[in-house]
C-alpha positions in Angstrom: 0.0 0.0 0.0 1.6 3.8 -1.2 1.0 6.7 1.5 -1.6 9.1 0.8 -0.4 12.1 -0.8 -1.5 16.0 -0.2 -2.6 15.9 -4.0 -4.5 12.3 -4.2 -7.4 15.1 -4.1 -7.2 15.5 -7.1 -8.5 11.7 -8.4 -11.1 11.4 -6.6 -14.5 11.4 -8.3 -17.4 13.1 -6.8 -20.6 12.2 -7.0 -23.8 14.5 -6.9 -27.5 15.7 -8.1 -28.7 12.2 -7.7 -32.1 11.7 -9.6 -34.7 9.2 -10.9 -36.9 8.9 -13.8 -40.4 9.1 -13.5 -41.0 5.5 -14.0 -37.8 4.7 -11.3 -36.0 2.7 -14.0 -33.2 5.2 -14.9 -31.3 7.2 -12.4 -29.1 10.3 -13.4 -26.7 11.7 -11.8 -23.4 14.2 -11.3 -20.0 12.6 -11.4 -17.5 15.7 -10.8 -13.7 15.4 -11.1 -10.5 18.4 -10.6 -8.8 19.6 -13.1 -5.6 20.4 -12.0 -3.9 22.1 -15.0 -6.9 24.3 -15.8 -8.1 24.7 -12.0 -11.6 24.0 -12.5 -13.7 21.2 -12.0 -15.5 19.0 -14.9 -19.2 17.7 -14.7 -20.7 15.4 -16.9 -24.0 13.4 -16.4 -23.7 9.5 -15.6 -26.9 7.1 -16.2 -27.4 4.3 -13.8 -30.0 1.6 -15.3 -32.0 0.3 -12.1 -33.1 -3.0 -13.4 -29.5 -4.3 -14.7 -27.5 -2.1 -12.3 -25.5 -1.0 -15.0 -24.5 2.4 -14.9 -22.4 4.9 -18.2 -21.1 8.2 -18.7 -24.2 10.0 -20.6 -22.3 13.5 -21.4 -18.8 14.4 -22.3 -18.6 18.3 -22.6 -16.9 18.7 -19.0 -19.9 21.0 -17.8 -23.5 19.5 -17.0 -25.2 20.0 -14.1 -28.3 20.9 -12.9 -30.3 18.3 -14.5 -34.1 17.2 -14.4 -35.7 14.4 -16.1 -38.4 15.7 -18.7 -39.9 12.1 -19.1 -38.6 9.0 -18.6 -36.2 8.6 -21.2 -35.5 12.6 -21.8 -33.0 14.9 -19.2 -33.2 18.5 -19.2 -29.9 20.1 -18.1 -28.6 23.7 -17.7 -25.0 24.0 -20.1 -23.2 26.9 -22.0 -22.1 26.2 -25.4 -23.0 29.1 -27.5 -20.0 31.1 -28.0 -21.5 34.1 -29.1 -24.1 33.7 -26.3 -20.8 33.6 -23.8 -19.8 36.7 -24.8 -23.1 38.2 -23.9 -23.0 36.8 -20.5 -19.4 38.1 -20.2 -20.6 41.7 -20.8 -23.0 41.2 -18.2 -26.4 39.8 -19.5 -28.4 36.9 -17.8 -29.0 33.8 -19.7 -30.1 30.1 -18.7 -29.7 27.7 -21.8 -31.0 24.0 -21.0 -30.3 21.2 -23.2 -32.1 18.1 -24.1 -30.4 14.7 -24.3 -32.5 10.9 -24.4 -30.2 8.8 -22.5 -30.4 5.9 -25.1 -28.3 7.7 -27.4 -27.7 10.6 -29.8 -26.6 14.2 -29.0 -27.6 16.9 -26.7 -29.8 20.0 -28.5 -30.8 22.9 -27.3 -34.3 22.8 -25.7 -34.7 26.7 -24.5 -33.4 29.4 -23.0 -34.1 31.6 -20.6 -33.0 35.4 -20.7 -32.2 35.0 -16.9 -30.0 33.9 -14.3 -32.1 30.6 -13.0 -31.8 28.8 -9.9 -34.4 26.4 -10.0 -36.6 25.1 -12.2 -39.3 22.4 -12.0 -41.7 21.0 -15.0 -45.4 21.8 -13.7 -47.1 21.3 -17.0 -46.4 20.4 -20.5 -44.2 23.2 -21.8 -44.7 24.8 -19.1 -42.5 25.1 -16.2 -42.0 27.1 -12.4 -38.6 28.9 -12.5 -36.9 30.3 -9.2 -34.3 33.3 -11.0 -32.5 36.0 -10.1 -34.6 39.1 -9.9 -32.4 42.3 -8.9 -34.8 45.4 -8.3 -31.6 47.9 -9.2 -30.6 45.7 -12.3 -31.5 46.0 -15.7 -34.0 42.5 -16.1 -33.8 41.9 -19.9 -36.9 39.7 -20.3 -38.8 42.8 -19.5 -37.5 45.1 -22.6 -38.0 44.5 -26.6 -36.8 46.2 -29.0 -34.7 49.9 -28.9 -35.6 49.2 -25.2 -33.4 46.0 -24.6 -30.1 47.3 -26.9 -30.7 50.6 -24.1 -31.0 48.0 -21.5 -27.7 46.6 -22.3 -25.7 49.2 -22.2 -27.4 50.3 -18.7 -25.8 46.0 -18.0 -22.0 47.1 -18.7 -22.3 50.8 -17.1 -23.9 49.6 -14.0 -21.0 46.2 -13.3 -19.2 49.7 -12.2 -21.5 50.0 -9.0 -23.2 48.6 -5.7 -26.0 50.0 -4.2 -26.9 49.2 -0.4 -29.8 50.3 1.2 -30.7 46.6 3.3 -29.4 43.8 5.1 -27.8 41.6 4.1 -26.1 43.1 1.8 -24.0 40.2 0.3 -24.1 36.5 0.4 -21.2 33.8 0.5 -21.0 32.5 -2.6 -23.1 34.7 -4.6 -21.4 38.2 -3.6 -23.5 41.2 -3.5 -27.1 40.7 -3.3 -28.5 43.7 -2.4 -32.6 44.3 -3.6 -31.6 40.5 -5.4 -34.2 38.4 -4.8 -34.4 34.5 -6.2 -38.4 34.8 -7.6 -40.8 32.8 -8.7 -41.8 33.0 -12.6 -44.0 30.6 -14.7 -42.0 30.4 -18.1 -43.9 28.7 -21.4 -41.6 27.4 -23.7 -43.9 27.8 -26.7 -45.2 31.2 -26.4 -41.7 32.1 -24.1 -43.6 34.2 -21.7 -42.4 34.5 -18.6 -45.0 35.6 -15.9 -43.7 36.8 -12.6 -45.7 35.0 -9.3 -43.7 36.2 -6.5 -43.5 40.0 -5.8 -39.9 41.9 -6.3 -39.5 41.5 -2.8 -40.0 38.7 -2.3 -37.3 35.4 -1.8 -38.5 32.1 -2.8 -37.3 28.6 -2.3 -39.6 26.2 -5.1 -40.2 23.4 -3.1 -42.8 20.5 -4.9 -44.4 20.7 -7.7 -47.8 18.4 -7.7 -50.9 18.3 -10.5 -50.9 22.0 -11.9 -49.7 23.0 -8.9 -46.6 24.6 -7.0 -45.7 24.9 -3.2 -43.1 27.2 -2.4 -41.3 29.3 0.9 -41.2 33.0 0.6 -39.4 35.9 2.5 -40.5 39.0 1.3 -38.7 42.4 2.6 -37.0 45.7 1.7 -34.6 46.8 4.5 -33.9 43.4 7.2 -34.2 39.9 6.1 -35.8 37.9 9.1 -35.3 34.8 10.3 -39.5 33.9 9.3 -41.4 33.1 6.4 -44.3 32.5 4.5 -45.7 29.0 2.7 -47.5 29.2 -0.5 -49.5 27.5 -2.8 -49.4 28.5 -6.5 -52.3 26.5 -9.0 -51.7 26.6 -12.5 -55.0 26.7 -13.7 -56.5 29.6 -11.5 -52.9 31.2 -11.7 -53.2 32.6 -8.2 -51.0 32.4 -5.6 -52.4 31.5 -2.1 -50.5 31.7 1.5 -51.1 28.8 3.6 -48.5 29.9 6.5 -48.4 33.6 7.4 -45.0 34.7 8.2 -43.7 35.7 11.9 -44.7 31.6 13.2 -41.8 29.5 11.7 -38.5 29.2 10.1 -39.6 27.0 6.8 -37.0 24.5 5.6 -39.0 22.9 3.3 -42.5 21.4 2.1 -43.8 18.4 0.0 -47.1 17.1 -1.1 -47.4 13.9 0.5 -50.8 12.3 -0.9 -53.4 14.4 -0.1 -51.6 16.4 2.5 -49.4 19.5 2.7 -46.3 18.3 5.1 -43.6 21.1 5.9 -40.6 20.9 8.0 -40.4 24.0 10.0 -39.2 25.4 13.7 -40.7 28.3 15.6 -36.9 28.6 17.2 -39.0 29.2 20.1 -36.8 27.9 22.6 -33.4 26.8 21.4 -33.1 30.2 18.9 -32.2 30.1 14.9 -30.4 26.9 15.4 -33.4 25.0 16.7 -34.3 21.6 15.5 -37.3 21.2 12.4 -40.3 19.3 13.6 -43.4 18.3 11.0 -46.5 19.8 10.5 -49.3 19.4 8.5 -52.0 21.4 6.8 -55.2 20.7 7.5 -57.9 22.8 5.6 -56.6 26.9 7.6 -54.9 25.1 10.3 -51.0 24.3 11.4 -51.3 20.8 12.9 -47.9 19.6 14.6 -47.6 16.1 13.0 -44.3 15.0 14.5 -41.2 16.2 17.2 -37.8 15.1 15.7 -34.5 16.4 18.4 -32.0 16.0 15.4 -31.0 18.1 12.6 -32.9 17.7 9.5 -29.8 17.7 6.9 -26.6 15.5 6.2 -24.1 17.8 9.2 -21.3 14.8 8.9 -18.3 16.9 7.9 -16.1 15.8 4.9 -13.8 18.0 2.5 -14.2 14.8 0.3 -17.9 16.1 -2.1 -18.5 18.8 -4.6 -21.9 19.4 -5.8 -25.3 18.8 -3.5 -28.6 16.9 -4.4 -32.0 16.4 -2.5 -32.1 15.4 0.9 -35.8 14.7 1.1 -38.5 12.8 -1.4 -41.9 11.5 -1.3 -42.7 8.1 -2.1 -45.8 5.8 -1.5 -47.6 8.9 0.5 -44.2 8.9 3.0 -41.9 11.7 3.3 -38.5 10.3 2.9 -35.6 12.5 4.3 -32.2 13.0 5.9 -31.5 13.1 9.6 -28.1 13.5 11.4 -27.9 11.2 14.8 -24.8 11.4 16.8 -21.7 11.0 14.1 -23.9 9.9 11.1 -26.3 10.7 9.0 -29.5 8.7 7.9 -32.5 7.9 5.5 -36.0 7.9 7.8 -39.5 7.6 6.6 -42.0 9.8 8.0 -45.5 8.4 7.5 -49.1 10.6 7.7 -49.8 9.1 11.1 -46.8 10.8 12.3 -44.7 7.7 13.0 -40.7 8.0 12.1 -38.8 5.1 10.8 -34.9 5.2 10.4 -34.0 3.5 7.6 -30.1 3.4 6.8 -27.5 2.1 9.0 -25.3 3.8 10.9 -21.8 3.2 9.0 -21.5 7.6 7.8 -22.9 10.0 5.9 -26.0 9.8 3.1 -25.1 13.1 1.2 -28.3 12.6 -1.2 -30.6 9.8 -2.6 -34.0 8.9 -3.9 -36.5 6.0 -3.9 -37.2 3.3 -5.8 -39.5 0.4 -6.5 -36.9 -1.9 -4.9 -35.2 0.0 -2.4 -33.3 3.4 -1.5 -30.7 4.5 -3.8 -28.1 7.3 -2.5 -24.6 8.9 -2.7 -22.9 8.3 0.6 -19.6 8.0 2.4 -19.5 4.8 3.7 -17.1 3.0 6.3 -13.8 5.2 5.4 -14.8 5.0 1.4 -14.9 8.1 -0.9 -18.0 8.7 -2.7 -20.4 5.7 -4.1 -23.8 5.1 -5.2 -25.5 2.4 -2.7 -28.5 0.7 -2.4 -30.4 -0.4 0.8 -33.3 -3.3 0.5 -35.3 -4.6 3.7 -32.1 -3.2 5.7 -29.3 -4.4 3.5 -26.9 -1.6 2.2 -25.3 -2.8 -1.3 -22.1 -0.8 -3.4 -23.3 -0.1 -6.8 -20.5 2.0 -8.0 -16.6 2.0 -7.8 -15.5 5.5 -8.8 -13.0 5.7 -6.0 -12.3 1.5 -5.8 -8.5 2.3 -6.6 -7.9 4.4 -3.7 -9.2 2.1 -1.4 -7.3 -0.8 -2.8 -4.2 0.9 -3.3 -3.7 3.8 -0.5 -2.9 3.6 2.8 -6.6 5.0 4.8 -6.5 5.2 8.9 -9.5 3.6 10.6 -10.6 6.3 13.1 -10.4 4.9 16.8 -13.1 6.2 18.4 -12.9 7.6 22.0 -15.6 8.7 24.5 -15.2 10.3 27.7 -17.9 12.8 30.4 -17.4 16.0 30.7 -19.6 18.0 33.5 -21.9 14.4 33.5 -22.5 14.9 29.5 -21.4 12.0 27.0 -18.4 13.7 24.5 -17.5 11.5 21.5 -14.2 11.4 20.0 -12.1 9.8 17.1 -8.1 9.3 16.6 -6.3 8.2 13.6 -2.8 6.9 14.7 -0.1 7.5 12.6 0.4 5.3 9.4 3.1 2.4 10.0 2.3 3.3 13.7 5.0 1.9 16.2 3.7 1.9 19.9 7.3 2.2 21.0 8.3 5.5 19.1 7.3 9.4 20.1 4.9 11.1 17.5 3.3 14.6 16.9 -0.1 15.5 17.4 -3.2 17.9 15.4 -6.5 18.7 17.5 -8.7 19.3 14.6 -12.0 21.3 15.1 -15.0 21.2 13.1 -17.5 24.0 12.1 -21.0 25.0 12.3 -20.5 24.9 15.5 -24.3 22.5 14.4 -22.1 19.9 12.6 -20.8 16.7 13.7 -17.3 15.1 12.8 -17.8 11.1 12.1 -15.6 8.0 11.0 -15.5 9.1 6.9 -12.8 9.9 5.3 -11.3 13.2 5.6 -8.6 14.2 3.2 -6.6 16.5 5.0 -6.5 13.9 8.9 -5.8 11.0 6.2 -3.0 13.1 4.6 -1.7 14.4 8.5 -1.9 10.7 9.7 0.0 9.7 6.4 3.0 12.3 7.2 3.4 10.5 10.0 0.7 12.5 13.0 -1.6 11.3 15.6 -4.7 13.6 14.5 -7.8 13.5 16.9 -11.1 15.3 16.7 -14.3 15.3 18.9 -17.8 16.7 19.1 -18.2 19.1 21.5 -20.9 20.7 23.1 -22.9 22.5 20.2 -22.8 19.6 18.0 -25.4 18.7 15.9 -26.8 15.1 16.0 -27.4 14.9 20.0 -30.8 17.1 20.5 -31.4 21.3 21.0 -29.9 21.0 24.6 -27.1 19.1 23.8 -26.3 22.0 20.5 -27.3 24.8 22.6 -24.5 27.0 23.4 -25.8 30.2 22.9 -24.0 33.0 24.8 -21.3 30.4 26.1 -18.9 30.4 23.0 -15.5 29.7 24.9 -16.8 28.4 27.8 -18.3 24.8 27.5 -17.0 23.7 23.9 -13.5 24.8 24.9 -13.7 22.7 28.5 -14.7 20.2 26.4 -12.2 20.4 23.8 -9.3 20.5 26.1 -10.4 17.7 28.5 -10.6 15.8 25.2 -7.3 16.2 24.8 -6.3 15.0 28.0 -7.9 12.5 27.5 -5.9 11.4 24.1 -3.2 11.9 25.9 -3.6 9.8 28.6 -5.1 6.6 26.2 -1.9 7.2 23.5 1.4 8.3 25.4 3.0 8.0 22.5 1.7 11.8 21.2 4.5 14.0 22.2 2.5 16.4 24.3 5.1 19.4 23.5 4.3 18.8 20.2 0.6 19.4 19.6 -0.7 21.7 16.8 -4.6 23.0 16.7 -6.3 23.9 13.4 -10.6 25.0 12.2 -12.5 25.9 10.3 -15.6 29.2 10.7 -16.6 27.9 14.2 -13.4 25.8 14.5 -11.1 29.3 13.2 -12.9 31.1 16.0 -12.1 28.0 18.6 -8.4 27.6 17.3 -8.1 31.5 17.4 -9.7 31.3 21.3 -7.7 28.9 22.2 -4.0 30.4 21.6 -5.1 33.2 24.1 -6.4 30.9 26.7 -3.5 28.2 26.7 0.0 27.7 25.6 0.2 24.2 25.6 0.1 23.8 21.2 3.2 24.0 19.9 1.5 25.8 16.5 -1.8 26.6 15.0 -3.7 26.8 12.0 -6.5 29.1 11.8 -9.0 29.0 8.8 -12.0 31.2 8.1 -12.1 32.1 11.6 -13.9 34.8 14.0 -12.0 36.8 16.1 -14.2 40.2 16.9 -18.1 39.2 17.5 -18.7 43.3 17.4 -17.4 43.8 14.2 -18.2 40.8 12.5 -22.0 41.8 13.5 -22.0 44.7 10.8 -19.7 43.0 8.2 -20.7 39.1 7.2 -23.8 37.5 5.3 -25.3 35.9 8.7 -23.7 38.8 11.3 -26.4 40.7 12.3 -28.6 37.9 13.3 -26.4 34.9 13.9 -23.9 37.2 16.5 -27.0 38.4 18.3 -28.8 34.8 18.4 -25.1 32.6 19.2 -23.9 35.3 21.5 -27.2 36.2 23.3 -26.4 39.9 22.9 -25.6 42.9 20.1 -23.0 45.6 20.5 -25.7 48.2 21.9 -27.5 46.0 24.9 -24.2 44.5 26.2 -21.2 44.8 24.1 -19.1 43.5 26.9 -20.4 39.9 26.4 -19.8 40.2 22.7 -15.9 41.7 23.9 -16.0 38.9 26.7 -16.4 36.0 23.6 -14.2 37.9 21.0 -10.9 36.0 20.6 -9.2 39.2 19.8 -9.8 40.3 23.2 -7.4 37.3 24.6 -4.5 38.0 21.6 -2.3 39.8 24.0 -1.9 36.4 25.9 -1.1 34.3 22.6 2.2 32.7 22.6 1.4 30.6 20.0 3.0 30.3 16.3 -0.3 30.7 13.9 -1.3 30.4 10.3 -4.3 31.9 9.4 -5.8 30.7 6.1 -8.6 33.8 4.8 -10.5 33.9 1.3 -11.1 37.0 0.1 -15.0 36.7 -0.9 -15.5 35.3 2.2 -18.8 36.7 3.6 -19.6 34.4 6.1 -16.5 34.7 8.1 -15.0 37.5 6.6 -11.8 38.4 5.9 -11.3 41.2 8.2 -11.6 38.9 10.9 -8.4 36.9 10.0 -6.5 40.3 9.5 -7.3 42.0 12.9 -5.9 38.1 14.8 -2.5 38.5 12.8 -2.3 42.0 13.4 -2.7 41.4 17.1 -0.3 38.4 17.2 2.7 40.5 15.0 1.8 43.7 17.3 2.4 41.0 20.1 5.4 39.5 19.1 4.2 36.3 18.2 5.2 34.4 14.8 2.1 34.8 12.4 1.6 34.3 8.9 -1.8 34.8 6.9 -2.6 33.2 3.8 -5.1 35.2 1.4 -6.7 33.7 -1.3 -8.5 35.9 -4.4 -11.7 34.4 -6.2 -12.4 32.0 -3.1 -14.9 32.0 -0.7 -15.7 30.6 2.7 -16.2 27.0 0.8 -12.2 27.3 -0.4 -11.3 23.7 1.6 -14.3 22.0 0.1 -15.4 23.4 -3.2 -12.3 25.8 -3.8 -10.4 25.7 -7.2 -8.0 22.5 -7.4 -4.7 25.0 -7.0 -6.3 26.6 -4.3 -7.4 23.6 -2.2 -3.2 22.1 -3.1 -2.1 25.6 -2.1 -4.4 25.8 1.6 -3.4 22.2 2.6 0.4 23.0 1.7 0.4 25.8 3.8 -0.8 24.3 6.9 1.3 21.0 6.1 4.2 22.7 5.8 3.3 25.3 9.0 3.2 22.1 11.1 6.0 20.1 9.6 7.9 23.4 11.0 6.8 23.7 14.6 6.1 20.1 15.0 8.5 18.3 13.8 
């Protein structure tokens, strides 16, 4: 077996956008691979055959995603292969162009396009289909102009890529930059006639949710200066072409909602106790009432971290009047099966993380990380979980993978589970170095999947341990609640943790410990150096070091700070000071790295910059790593040079101080 290498990254296949046909016969889906040379990543749709369990690339142009099924033997998916219609876009027009392609053969064609930026899009009728696009109230929209009007409108496109205007908040997004009066509305688009008929107001934010008989269910937000945490359900019909709220806003947070037989199911929290980071419980409609259907204590998406996907998919469907979705339970994530009656069924086992699937006659069918396996495509039947796929077969067979050890231990009378990978070629007799890694969220949970970067530490020789601390997801509200105790609990936690490695594997050299995180785990690794001096070095990513000034800068400040930190900077700034890391710098003895994107909105940039200023005003050793044209997702989605460069610099950082 060969050691794993920083840049193995770089074969792995990654699987997404998981989908079957009408009929359940065909599946399609995403398979997604880095190209190093040109730094991006290629996309091309697979076809999986249900029946013979035979599955073949479909597309080979490097760039399809996005894809519905149109019928059974016909996907519809979003591409750019007009040249001259690239250079439109490049000068700042909006255009969506989905292609046709049967998946027994023959090429792709055009099938329409859409003078808009599209997000979503779901068939509701023949030819005619619901659109979620990008609607920007200070923009120029083009579908609206004809003529003298839209060559005017054009030119109004390129003048105005000079300017932002800001007059609400948020103000930007991570990911999608400035999104000022941007709102993703709803539209009914007819490919014959190419109308496109706006449902939702302006102001209005949509997420389309399920499309069922002529009709549409979607979430709404609708506001002009503060986005709040509540919003609105709606029901659009077709036929009468009106709109009609089912769930006024001000009541519940929204995740999502689904037609399940003759009901309206959503998933939904009043954050009535717990705050924004509550857990979803069911409800159903029932004629003008909100009937609670079902309490479930976990998170309601796949929190399992990896750095190992690229690309999403759905996390719930409907099948056989059931609502199937994904749950998160202590370190993994899982399939369950809620039924009308309001009974829950778990139906996965608990071996890591289902990152999307859908159902079948026969069974489940998802993309998961299994055991310490890369991507695959499984199936489960009455309780047996079957490999279908073997993308990532070689690296398994031919790389050296660490089986995390796991490692539980009470804190204050609570339950904390950890994980170590020893070393590779480990020798109980001989001295080793040691990385406390720290996961984000804080809502997310670190399992037993494979993590590039701990494989690639344990392969250059570390021990590299990681728990779940209090403010986990996958353990209940209580257990996740640490709002206005940042620093406090999760930090006890984290460091008894660490005693605790110690103590089980005195072969870590405790003088030789390093800490790294990411968002949550940045502001942990960055809270830590001025609270201890026992890590050698640290790496600190995407991180939060000022709670006051990161209220008014990032995506999620002005609510998240206020909700986390149980305070803002004008009713009691000296509990947001009292939880700022940058308030403890002057204590930091500790060598760090801090790793920053530059269109980082979530935890932004300035955040990293005012930590290394106060460790180099300080005297400590500090070194900060900016990178242009990546955002907060830079370890998991970032450009291939990007993602070689981050894990270099930390590599290298503790290969300095550590060994």
């Amino acid at each position: 077996m060969e050691n794993l290498k920083l840049k193995d990254f770089l074969d792995y296949k990654f699987l997404s956008g998981l989908e079957l046909s009408p009929n359940k016969n065909y599946g399609a889906f995403i398979v997604n691979s880095a190209d190093y040379d040109e730094n991006k990543y290629l996309s091309n749709i697979w076809i999986y055959n249900c029946i013979t369990r035979e599955y073949k690339k479909l597309t080979t142009m490097n760039k399809e995603n996005n894809l519905i099924w149109l019928d059974n033997e016909v996907i519809l998916f979003s591409s750019l292969r007009d040249e001259k219609l690239k250079k439109k876009i490049e000068d700042g027009e909006h255009w969506t162009v989905f292609y046709a392609i049967n998946i027994h053969g023959g090429e792709a064609y055009e099938y329409m396009r859409i003078p808009m930026n599209v997000n979503q899009i779901k068939k509701i009728a023949d030819e005619k289909f619901l659109i979620a696009a990008t609607y920007d109230h200070y923009g120029i929209n083009l579908h609206s102009h004809k003529g003298d009007e839209k060559s005017k409108a054009i030119d109004l496109i390129k003048e105005n890529k000079d300017y932002e205007v800001l007059d609400e908040i948020p103000f930007w997004s991570n990911g999608e930059g400035f999104t000022n009066k941007k709102r993703n509305r709803l539209y009914l688009f007819d490919r014959g006639t190419k109308d496109i008929v706006p449902i939702s107001n302006q102001f209005e934010n949509v997420d389309l949710c399920s499309v069922k008989d002529g009709k549409g269910l979607y979430v709404s937000q609708n506001y002009t200066n503060k986005m709040e945490l509540t919003n609105e359900l709606y029901i659009y019909d077709l036929y009468s072409s009106q709109a009609k709220c089912l769930v006024e806003e001000d009541e519940y947070s929204i995740n999502y909602a689904e037609f399940v037989g003759d009901e309206i199911i959503f998933a939904a929290s009043p954050m009535d106790k717990y705050g924004l980071n509550q857990n979803y419980n069911f409800y159903k409609i029932t004629g003008h009432d909100v009937q609670l259907l079902s309490c479930h204590d976990f998170g309601m998406h796949n929190s399992v971290g990896s750095d190992c996907r690229f690309g999403g998919g759905t996390d719930h469907r409907v099948f056989d009047n059931c609502l199937y979705f994904v749950a998160t339970e202590n370190k993994s994530s899982f399939i369950k099966k809620l039924s009308l009656d309001g009974t829950i069924e778990k139906l996965t086992s608990d071996n890591g993380s289902v990152d999307c699937f859908d159902v079948c006659n026969d069974g489940i069918i998802f993309i998961g990380l299994r055991g310490t396996k890369l991507q695959e495509i499984y199936i489960t039947e009455d309780g047996v979980e079957t490999q279908i796929t073997k993308f990532n077969e070689k690296i398994v067979e031919t790389k050296n993978i660490i089986v995390p050890e796991p490692l539980e231990f009470e804190n204050d009378g609570v339950k904390i589970e950890g994980f170590v990978l020893k070393p590779v070629n480990y020798d109980e007799s001989k001295c080793y170095p040691g990385i406390l890694d720290i996961h984000g969220g804080p809502k997310t949970v670190y399992g037993e999947i494979f993590y590039h970067e701990m494989q690639v530490w344990a392969n250059e020789g570390y021990f590299v341990f990681f728990c779940n601390p209090r403010g986990s997801d996958g353990r209940g509200d209580e257990f996740a609640d640490i709002r206005g105790k940042y620093g406090t609990i999760d930090y006890d936690d984290l460091m008894k943790f660490t005693d605790e490695v110690l103590k089980k594997y005195p072969q870590i050299d405790s003088t030789r410990i390093g800490v790294t995180g990411g968002s949550y785990g940045g502001f942990m690794t960055n809270w830590i150096i001025g609270h201890t001096d026992r890590f050698k070095c640290a790496a600190s990513q995407r991180s939060i070091s000022n709670w006051i000034s990161k209220f008014g800068t990032t995506d999620i400040g002005y609510y998240f700070n206020a909700d986390q930190i149980s305070s803002t900077p004008w009713d009691n700034m000296e509990k947001m000071w009292f939880h700022s890391p940058l308030k403890y710098a002057n204590q930091a003895v500790t060598p760090t790295l801090f790793i920053h994107s530059e269109e980082d909105y979530r935890c932004w940039l300035a955040e990293g910059l005012q930590m290394f200023t106060a460790l180099k005003y300080h005297g400590v050793d500090a070194r900060l790593c900016m990178f242009r044209g990546e955002n907060h997702e830079l370890s998991r989605s970032g450009k291939p040079k990007h993602r070689v460069r981050r894990l270099e610099e930390m590599t290298n950082w503790f290969e300095k101080y550590l060994k």
